[in-house]
C-alpha positions as CSV (number, residue, x, y, z in Angstrom):
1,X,0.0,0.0,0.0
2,X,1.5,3.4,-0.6
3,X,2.1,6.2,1.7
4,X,-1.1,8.0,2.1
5,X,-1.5,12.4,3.4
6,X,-4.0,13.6,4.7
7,X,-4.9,17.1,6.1
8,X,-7.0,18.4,8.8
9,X,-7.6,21.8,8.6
10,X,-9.1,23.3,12.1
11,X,-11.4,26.7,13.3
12,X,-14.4,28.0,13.7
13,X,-13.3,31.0,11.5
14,X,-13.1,28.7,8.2
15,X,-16.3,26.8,8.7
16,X,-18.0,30.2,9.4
17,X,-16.6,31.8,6.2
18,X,-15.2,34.4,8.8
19,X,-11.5,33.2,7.5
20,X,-10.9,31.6,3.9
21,X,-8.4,28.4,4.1
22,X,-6.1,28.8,2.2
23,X,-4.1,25.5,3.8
24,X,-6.1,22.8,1.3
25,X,-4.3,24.0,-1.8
26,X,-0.9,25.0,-0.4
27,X,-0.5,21.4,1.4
28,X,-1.4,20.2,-2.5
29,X,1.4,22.5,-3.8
30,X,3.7,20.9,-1.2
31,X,3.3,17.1,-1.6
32,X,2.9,17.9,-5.3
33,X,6.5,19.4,-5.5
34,X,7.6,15.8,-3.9
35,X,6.0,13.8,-6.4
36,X,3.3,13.2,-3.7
37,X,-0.7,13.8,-3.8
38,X,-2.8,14.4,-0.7
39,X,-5.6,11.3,-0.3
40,X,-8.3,13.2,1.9
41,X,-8.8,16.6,4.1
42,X,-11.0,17.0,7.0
43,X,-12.5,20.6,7.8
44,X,-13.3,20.5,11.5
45,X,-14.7,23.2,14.1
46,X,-13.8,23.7,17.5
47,X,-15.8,21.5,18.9
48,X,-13.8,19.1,21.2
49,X,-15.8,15.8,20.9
50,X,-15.6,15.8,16.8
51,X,-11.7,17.3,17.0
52,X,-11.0,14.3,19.1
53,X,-12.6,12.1,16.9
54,X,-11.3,13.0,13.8
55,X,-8.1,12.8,15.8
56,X,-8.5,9.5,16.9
57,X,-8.7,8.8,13.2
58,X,-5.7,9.8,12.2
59,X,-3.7,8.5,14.8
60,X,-5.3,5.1,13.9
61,X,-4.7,5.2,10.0
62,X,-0.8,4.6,8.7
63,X,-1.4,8.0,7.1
64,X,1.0,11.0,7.3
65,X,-1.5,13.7,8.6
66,X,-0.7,17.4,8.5
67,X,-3.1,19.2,11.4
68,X,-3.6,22.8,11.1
69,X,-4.7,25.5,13.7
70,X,-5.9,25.1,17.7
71,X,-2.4,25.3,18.5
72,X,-2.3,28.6,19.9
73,X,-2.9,30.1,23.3
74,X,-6.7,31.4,22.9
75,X,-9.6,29.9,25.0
76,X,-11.0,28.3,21.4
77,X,-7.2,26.5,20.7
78,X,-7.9,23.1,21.9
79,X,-5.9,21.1,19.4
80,X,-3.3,19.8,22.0
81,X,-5.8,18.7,24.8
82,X,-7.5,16.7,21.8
83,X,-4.5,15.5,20.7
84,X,-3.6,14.3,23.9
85,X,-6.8,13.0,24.9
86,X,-7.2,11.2,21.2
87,X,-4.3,9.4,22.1
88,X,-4.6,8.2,26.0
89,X,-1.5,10.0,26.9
90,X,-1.4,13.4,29.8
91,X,-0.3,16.8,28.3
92,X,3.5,17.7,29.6
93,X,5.4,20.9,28.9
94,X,8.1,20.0,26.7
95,X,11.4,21.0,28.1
96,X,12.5,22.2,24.6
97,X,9.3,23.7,23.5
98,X,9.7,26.0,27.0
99,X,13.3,27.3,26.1
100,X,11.9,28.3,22.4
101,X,9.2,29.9,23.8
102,X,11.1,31.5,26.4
103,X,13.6,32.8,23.7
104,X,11.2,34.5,22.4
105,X,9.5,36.2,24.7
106,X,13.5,37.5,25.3
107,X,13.3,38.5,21.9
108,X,10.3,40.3,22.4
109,X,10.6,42.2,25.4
110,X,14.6,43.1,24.2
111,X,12.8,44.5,20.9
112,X,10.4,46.2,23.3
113,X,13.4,48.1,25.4
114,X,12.1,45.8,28.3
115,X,13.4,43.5,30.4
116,X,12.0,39.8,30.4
117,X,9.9,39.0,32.9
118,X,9.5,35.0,32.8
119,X,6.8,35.2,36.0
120,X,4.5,38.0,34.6
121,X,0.9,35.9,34.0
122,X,1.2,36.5,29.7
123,X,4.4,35.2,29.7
124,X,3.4,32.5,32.3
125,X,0.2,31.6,29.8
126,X,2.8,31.8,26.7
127,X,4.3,28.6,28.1
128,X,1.1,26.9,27.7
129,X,1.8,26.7,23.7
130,X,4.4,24.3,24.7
131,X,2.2,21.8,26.6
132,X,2.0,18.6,23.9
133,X,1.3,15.3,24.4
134,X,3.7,13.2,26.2
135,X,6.2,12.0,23.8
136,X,5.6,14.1,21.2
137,X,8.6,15.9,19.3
138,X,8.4,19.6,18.3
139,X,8.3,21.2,14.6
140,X,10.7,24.2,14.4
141,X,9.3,27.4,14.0
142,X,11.3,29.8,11.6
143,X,8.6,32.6,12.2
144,X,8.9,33.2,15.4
145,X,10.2,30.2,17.3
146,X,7.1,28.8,18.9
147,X,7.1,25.2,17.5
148,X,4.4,22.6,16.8
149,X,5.0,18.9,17.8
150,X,4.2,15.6,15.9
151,X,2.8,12.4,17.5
152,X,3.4,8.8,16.4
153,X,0.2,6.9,15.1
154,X,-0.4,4.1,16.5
155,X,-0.7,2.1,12.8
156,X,2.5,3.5,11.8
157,X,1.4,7.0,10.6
158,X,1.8,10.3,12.2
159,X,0.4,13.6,13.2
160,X,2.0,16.7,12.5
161,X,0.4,20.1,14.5
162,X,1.0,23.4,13.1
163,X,-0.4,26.6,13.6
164,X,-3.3,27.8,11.3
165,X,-1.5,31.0,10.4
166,X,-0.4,30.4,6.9
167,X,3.2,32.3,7.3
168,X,3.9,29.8,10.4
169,X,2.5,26.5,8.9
170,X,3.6,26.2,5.8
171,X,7.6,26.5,6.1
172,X,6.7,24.3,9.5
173,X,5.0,21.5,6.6
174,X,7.3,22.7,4.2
């Protein structure tokens, strides 16, 4: 059986017509460039029951998924607890996700004229983007450092999480 893609493309703000995706025919572009062709795409809300589940799908098909959006640090970005829950496992901070986060919040405040402030309660909440799944590795983050993370299937595949902004996502996919 050959390798199979598939895409799940995550928000509120596209099924509302609020946001156009734009993610569908870039990830397209992508595999195309590879001599690859995407097999299916999932548009999904933020609902937590019907992320999970279409989650839970990935993560049991040998596919190579490409997730985008929910990622963030908004009360509607609930891709990681889905992700976690989806795959039985708690959500840990990963210690390398922390330092790039914290590197650039440094970046930030130094661009600022301020000085960092690692215990203020934004920068505190910032950390939160770095909470994955336990075991999961990160996706590098040439935008502004604050990686994504990819989870093992458990039928061979894999899940790859990056934001739903497309000048993050797609050099993270890329």
């Amino acid at each position: 059986m050959d390798l199979q893609f598939g895409a799940i493309i995550i928000g509120d703000e596209i099924l509302s017509g609020k946001r156009a995706d734009k993610h569908l025919s870039k990830v397209i572009e992508l595999l195309a460039a590879r001599g690859l062709s995407l097999s299916y795409a999932e548009y999904v809300g933020d609902d937590r029951p019907r992320l999970t589940a279409a989650l839970e799908r990935a993560f049991d098909s040998a596919s190579v998924v490409f997730s985008f959006g929910g990622i963030g640090a908004t009360p509607d970005d609930h891709t990681r607890q889905c992700a976690a829950q989806a795959l039985g496992v708690p959500l840990a901070l990963h210690p390398q996700a922390v330092a790039l986060i914290e590197e650039r919040m440094r970046d930030v405040a130094a661009e600022k004229g301020e000085v960092f402030e690692p215990g203020r309660p934004d920068n505190v909440h910032r950390l939160q983007m770095g909470n994955f799944p336990q075991g999961a590795s990160i996706i590098a983050n040439p935008f502004n450092k604050i990686p994504g993370f990819s989870c093992a299937g458990r039928a061979g595949g894999a899940v790859h999480f990056v934001p739903g902004f497309p000048v993050m996502a797609w050099p993270m996919v890329e």
